[in-house]
PDB file as gemmi writes it, atoms N, CA and C in Angstrom:
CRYST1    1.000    1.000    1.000  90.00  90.00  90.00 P 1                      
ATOM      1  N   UNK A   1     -17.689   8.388 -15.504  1.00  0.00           N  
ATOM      2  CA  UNK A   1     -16.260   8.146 -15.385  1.00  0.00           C  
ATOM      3  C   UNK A   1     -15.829   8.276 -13.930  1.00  0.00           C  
ATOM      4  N   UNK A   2     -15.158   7.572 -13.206  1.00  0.00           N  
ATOM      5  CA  UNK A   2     -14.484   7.284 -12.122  1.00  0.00           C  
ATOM      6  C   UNK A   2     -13.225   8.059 -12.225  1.00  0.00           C  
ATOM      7  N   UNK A   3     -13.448   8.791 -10.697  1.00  0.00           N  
ATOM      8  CA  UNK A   3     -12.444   9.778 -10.508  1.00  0.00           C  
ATOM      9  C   UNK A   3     -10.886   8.878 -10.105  1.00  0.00           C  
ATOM     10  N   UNK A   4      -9.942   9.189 -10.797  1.00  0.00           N  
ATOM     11  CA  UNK A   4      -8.794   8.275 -10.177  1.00  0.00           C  
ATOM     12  C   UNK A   4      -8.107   9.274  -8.537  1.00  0.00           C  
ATOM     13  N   UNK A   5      -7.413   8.479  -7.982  1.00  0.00           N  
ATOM     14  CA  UNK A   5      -6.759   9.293  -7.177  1.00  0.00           C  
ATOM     15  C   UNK A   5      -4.983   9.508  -7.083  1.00  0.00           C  
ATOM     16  N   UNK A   6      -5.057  10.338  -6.232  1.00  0.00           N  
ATOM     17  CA  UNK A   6      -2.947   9.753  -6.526  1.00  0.00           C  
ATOM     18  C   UNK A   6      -2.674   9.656  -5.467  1.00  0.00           C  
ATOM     19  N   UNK A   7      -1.737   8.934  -5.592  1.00  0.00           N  
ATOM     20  CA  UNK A   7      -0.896   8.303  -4.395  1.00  0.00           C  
ATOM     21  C   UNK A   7       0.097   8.862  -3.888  1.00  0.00           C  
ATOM     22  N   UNK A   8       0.735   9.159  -3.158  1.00  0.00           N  
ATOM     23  CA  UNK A   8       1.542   9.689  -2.298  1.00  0.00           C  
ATOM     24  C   UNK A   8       2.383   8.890  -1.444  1.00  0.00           C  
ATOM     25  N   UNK A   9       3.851   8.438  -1.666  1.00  0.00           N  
ATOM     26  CA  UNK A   9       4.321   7.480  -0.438  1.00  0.00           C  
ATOM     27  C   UNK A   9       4.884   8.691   0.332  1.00  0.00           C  
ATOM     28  N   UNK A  10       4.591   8.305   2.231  1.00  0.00           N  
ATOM     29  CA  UNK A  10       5.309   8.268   3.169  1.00  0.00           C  
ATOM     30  C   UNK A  10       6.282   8.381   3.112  1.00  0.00           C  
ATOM     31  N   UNK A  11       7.496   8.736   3.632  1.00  0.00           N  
ATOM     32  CA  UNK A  11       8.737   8.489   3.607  1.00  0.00           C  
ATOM     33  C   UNK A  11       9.224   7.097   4.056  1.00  0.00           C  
ATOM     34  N   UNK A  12       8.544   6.351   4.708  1.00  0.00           N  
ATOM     35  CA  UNK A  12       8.731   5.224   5.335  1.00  0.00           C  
ATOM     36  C   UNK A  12       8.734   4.213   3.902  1.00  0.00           C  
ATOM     37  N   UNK A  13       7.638   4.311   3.244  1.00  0.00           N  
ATOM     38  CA  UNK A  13       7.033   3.323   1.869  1.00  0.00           C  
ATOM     39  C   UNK A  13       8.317   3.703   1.111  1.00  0.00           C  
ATOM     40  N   UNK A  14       8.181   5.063   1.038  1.00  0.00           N  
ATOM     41  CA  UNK A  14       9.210   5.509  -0.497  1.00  0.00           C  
ATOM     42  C   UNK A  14      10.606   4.773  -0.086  1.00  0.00           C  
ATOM     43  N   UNK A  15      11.055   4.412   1.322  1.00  0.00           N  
ATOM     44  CA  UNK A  15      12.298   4.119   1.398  1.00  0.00           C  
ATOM     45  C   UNK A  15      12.286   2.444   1.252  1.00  0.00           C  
ATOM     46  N   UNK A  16      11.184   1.979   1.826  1.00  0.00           N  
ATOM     47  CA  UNK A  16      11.285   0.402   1.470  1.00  0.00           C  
ATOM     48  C   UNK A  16      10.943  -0.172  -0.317  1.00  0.00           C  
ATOM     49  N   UNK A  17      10.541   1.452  -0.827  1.00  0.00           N  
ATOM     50  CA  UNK A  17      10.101   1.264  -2.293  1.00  0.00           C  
ATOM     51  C   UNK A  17      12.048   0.901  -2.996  1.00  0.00           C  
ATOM     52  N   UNK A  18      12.808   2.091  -2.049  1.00  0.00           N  
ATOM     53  CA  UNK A  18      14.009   2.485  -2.780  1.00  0.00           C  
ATOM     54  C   UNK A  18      15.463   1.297  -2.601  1.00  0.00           C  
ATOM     55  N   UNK A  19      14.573   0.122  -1.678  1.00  0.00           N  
ATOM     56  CA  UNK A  19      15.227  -0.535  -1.048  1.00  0.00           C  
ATOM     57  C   UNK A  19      15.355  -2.301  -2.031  1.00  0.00           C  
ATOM     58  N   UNK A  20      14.163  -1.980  -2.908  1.00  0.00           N  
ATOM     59  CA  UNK A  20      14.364  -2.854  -3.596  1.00  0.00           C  
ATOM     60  C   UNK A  20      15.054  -3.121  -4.918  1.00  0.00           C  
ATOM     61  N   UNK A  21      15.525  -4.383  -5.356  1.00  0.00           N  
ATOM     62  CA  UNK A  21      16.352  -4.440  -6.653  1.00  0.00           C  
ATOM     63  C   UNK A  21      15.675  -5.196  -7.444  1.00  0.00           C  
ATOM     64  N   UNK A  22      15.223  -5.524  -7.746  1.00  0.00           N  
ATOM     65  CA  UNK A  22      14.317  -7.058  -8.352  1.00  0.00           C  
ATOM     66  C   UNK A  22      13.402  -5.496  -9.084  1.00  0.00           C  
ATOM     67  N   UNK A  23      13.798  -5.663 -10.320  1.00  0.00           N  
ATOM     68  CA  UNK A  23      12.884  -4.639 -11.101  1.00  0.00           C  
ATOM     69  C   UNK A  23      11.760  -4.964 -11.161  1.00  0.00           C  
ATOM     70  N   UNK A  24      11.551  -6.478 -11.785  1.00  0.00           N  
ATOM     71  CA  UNK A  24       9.781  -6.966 -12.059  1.00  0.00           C  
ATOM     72  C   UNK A  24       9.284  -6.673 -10.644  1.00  0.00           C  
ATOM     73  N   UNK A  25       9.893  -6.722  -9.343  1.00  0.00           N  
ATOM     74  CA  UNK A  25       8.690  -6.731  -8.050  1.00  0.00           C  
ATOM     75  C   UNK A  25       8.281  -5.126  -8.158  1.00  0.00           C  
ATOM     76  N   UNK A  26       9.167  -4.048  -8.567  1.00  0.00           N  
ATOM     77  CA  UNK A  26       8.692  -2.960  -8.634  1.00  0.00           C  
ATOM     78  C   UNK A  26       7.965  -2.304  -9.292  1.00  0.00           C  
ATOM     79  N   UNK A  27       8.323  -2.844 -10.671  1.00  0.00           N  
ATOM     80  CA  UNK A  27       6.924  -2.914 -11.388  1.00  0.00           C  
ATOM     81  C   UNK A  27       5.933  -3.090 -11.161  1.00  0.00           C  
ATOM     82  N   UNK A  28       5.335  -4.134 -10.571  1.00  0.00           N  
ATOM     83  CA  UNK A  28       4.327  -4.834  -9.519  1.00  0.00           C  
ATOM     84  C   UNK A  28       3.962  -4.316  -8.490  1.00  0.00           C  
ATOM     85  N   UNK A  29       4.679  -3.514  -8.074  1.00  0.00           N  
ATOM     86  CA  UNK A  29       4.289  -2.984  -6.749  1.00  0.00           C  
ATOM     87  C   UNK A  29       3.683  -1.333  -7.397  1.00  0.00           C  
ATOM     88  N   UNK A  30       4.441  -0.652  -8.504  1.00  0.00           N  
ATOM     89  CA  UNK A  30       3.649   0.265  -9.152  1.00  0.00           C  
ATOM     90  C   UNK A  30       2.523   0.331  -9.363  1.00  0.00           C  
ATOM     91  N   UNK A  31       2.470  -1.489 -10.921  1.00  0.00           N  
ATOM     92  CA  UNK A  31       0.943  -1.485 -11.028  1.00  0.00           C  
ATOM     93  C   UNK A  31      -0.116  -1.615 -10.128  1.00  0.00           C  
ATOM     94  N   UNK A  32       0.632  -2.249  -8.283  1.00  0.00           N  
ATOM     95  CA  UNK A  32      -0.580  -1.991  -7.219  1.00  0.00           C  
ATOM     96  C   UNK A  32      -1.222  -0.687  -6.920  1.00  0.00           C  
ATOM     97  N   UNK A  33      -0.176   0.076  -6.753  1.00  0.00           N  
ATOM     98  CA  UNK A  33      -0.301   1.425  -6.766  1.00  0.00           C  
ATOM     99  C   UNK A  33      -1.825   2.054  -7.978  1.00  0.00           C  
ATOM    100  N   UNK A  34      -1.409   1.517  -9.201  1.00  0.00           N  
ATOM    101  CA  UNK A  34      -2.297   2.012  -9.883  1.00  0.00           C  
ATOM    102  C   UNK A  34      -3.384   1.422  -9.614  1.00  0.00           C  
ATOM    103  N   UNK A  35      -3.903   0.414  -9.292  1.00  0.00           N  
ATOM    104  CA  UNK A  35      -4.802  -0.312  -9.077  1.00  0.00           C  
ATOM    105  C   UNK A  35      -5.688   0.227  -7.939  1.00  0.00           C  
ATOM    106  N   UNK A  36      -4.264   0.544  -6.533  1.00  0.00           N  
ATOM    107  CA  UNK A  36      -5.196   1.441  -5.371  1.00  0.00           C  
ATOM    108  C   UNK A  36      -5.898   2.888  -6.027  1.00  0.00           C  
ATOM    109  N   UNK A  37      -4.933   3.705  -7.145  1.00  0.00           N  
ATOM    110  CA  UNK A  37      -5.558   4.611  -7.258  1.00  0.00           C  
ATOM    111  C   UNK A  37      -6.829   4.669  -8.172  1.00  0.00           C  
ATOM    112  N   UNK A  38      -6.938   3.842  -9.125  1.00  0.00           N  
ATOM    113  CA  UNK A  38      -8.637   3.559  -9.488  1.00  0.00           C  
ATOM    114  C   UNK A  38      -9.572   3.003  -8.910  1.00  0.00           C  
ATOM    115  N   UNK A  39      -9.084   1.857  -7.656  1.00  0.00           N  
ATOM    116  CA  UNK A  39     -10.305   1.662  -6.824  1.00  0.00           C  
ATOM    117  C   UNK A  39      -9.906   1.461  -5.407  1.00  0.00           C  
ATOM    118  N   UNK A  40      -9.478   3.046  -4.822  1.00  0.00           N  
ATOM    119  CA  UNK A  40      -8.877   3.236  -3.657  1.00  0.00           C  
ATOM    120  C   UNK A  40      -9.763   2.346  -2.675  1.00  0.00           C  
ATOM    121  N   UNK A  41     -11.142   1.723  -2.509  1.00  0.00           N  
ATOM    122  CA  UNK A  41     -11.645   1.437  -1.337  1.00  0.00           C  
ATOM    123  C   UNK A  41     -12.093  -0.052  -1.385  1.00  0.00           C  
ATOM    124  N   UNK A  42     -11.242  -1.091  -1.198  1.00  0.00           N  
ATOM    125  CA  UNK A  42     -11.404  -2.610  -1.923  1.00  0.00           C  
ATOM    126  C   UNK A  42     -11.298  -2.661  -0.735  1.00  0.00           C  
ATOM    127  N   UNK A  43     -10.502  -3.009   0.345  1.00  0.00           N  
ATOM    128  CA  UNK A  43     -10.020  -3.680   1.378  1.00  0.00           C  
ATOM    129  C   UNK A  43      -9.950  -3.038   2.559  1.00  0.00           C  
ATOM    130  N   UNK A  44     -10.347  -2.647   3.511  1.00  0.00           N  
ATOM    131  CA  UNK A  44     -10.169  -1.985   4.605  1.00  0.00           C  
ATOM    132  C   UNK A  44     -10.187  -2.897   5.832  1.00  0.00           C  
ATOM    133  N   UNK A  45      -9.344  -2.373   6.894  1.00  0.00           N  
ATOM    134  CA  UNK A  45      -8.603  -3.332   7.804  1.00  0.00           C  
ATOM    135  C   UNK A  45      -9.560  -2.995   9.232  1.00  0.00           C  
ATOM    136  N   UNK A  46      -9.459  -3.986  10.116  1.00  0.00           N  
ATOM    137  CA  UNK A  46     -10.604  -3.476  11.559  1.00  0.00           C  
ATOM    138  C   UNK A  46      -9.381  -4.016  12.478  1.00  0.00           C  
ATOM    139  N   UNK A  47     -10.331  -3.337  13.914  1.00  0.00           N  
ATOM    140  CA  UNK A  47      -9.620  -3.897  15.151  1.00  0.00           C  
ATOM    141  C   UNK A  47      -8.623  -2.270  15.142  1.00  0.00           C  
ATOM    142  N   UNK A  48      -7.424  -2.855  15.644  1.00  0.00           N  
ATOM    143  CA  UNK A  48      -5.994  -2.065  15.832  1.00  0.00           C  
ATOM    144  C   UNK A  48      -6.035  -1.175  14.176  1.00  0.00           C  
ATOM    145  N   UNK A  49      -5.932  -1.508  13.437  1.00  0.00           N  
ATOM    146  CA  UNK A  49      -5.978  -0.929  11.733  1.00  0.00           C  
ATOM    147  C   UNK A  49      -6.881  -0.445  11.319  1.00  0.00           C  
ATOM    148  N   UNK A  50      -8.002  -0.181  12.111  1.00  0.00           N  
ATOM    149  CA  UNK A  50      -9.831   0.677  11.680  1.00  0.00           C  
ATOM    150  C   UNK A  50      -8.831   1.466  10.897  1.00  0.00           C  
ATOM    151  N   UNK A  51      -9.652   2.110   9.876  1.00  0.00           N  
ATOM    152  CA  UNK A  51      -8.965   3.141   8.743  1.00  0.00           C  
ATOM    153  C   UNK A  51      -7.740   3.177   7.772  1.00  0.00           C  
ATOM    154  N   UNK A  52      -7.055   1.891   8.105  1.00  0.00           N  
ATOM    155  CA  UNK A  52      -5.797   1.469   6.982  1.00  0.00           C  
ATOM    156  C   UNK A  52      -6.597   0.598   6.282  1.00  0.00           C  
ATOM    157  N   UNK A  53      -6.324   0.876   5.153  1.00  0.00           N  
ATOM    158  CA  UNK A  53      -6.787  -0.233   3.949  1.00  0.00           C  
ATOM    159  C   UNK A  53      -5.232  -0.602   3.305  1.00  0.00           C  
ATOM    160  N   UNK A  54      -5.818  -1.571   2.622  1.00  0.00           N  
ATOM    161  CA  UNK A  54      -4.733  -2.479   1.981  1.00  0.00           C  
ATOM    162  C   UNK A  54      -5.247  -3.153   0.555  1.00  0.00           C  
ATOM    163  N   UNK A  55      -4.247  -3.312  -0.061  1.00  0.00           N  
ATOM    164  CA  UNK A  55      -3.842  -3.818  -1.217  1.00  0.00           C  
ATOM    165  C   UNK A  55      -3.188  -4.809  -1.570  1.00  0.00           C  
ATOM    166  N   UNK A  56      -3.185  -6.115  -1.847  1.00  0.00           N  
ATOM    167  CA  UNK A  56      -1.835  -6.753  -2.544  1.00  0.00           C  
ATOM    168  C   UNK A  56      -2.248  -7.614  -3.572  1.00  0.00           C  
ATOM    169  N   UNK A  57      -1.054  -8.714  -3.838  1.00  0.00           N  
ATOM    170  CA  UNK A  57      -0.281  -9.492  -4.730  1.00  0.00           C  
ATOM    171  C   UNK A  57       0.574 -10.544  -4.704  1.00  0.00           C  
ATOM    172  N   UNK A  58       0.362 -11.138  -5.352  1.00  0.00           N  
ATOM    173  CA  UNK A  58       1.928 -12.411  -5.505  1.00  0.00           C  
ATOM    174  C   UNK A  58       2.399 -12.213  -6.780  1.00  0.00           C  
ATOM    175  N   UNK A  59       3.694 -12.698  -6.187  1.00  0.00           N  
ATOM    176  CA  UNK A  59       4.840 -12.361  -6.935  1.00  0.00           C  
ATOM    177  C   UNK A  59       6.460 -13.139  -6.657  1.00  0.00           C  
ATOM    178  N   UNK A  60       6.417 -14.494  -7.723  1.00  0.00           N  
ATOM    179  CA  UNK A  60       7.083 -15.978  -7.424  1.00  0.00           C  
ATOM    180  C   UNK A  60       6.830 -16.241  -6.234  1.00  0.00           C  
ATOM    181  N   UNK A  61       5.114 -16.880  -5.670  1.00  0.00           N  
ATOM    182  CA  UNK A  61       5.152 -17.729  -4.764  1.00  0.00           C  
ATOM    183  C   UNK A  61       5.077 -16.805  -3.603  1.00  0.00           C  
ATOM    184  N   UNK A  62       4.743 -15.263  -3.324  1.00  0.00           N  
ATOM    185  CA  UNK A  62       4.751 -14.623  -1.960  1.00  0.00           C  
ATOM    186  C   UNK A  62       3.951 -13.658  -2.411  1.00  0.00           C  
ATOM    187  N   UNK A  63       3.524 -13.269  -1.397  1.00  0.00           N  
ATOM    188  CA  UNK A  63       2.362 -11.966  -1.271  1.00  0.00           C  
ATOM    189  C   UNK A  63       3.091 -10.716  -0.675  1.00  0.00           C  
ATOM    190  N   UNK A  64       2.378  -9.743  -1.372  1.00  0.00           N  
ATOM    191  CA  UNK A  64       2.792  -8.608  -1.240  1.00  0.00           C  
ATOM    192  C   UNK A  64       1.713  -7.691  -0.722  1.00  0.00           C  
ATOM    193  N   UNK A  65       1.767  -6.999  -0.147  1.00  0.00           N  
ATOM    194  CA  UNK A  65       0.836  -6.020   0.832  1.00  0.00           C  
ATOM    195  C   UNK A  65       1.200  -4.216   0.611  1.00  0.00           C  
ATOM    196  N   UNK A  66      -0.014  -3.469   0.013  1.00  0.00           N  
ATOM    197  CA  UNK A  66       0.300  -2.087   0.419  1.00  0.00           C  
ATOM    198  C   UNK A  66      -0.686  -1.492   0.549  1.00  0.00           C  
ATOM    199  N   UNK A  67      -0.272  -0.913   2.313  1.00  0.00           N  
ATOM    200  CA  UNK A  67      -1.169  -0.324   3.420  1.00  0.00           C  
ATOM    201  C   UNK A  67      -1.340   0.893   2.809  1.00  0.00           C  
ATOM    202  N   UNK A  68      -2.331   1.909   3.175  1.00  0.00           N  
ATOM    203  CA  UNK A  68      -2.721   2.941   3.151  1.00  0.00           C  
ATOM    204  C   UNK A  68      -3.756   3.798   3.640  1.00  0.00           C  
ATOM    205  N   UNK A  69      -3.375   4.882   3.675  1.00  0.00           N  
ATOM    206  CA  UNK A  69      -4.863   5.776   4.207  1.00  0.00           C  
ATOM    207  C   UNK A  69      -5.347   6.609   3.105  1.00  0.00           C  
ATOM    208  N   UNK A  70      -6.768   7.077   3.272  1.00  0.00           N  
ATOM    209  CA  UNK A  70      -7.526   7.594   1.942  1.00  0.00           C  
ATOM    210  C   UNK A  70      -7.958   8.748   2.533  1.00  0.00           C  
ATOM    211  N   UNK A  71      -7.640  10.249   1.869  1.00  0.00           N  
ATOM    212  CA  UNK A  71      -7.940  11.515   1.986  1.00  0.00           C  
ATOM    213  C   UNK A  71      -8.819  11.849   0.914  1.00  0.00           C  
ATOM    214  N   UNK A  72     -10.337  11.552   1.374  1.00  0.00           N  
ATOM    215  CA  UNK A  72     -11.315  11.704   0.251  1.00  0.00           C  
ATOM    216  C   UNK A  72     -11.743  13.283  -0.280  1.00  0.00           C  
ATOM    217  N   UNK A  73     -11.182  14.062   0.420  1.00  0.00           N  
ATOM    218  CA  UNK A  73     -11.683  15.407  -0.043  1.00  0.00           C  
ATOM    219  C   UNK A  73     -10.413  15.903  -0.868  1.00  0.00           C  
ATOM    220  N   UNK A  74      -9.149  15.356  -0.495  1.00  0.00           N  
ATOM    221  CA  UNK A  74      -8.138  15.704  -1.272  1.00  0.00           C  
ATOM    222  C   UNK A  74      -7.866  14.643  -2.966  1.00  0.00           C  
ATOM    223  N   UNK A  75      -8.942  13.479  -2.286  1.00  0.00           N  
ATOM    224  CA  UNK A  75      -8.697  12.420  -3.611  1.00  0.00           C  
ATOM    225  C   UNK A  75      -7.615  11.876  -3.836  1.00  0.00           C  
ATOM    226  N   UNK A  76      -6.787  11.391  -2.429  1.00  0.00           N  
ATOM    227  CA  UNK A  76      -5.408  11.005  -2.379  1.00  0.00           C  
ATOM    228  C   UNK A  76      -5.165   9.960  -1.629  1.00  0.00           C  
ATOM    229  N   UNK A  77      -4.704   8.764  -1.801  1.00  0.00           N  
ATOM    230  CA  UNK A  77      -3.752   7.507  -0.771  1.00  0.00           C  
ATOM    231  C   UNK A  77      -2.932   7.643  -0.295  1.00  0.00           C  
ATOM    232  N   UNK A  78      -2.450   7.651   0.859  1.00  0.00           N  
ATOM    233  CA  UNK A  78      -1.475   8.158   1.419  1.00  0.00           C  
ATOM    234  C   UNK A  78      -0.783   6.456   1.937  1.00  0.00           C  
ATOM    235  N   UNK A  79       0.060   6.002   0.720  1.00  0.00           N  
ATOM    236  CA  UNK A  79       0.968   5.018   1.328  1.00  0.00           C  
ATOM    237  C   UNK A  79       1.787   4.977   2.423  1.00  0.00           C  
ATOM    238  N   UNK A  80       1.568   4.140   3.604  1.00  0.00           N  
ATOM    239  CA  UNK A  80       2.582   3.893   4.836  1.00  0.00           C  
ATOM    240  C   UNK A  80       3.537   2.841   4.582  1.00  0.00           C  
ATOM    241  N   UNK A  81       3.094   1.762   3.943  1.00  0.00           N  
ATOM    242  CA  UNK A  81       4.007   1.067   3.734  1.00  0.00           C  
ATOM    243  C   UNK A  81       3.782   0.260   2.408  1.00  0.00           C  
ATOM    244  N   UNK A  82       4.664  -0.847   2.525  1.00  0.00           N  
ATOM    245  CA  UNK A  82       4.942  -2.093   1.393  1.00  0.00           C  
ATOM    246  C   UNK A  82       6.136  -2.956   1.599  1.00  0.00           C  
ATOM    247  N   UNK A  83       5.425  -4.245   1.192  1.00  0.00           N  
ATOM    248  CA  UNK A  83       6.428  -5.221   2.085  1.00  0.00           C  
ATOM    249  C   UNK A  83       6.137  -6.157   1.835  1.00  0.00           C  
ATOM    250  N   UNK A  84       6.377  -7.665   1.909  1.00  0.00           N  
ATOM    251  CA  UNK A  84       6.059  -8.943   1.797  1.00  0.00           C  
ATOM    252  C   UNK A  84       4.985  -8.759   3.123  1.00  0.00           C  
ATOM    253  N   UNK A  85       3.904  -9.911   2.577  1.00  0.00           N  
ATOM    254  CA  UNK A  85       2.776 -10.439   4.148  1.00  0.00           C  
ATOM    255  C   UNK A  85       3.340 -10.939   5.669  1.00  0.00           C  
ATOM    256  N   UNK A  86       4.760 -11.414   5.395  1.00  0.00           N  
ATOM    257  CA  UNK A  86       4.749 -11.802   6.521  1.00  0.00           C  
ATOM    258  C   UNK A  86       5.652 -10.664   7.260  1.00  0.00           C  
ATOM    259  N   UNK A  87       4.982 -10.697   8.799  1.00  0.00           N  
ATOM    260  CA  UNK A  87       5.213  -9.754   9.396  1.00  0.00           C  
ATOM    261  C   UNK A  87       4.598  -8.254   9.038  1.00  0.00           C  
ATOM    262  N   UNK A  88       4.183  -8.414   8.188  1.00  0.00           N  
ATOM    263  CA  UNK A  88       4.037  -6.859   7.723  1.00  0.00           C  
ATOM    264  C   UNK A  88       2.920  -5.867   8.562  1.00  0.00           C  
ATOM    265  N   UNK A  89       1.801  -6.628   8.723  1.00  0.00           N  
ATOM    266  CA  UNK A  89       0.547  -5.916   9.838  1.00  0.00           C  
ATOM    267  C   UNK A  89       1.044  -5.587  11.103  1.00  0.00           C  
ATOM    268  N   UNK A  90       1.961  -6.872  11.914  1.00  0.00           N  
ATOM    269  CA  UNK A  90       3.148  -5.969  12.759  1.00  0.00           C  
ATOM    270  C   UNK A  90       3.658  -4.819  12.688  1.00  0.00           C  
ATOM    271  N   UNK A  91       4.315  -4.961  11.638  1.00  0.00           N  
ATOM    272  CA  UNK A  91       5.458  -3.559  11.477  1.00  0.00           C  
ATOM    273  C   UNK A  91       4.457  -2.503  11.172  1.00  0.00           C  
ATOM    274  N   UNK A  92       3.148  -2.571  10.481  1.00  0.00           N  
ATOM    275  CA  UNK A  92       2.256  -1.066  10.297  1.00  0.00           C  
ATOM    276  C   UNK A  92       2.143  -0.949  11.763  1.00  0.00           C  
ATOM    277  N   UNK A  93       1.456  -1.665  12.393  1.00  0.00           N  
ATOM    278  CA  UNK A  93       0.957  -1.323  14.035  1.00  0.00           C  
ATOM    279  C   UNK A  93       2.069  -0.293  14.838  1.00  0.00           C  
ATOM    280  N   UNK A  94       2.959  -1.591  14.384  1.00  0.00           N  
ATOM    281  CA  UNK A  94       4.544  -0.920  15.290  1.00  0.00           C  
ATOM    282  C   UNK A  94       4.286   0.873  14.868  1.00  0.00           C  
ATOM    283  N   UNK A  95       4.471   1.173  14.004  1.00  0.00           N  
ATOM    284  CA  UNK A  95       4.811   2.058  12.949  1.00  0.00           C  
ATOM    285  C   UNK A  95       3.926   3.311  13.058  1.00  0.00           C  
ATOM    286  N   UNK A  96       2.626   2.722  13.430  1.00  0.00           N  
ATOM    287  CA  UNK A  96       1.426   3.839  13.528  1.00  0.00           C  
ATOM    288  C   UNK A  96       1.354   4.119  15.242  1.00  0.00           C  
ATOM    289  N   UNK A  97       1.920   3.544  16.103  1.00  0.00           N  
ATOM    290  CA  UNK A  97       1.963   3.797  17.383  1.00  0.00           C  
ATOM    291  C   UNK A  97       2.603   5.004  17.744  1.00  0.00           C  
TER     292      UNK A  97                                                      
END                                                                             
């Protein structure tokens, strides 16, 4: 059996989480959530982002992206953000500077 992990938003994520109205995208953006926490290590980012991994989705026609870092001894994701694709690897960079 596969250990799940939990997730944790940032204050930054939790506020762009709190920012949305469109219930089905939040839903969606949950079930990503669950998805990072059963198989926290799918996607990992290089260059400027070594150590952010990512996650996403579409959802009517756009992609959705959620960044994160993985605390393997604690067994935890530590969400930075979530957001539509465009622009979004910007704004982590911006963000992690």
């Amino acid at each position: 059996m596969r250990t799940m992990y939990k997730a944790v938003l940032l204050p930054r994520a939790e506020k762009q989480l709190r920012k949305l109205r469109d219930q089905q995208l939040i839903r969606e953006f949950r079930e990503c959530l669950r998805e990072v926490c059963e198989q926290p290590f799918r996607r990992s980012k290089v260059g400027d982002l070594q150590g952010v991994w990512a996650h996403g989705f579409s959802y009517r026609c756009t992609s959705y992206r959620v960044a994160y870092f993985i605390d393997r001894e604690e067994q935890t994701v530590y969400v930075i953000g979530l957001g539509s694709h465009e622009g979004f690897w910007e704004e982590i960079k911006r963000y992690l500077k």
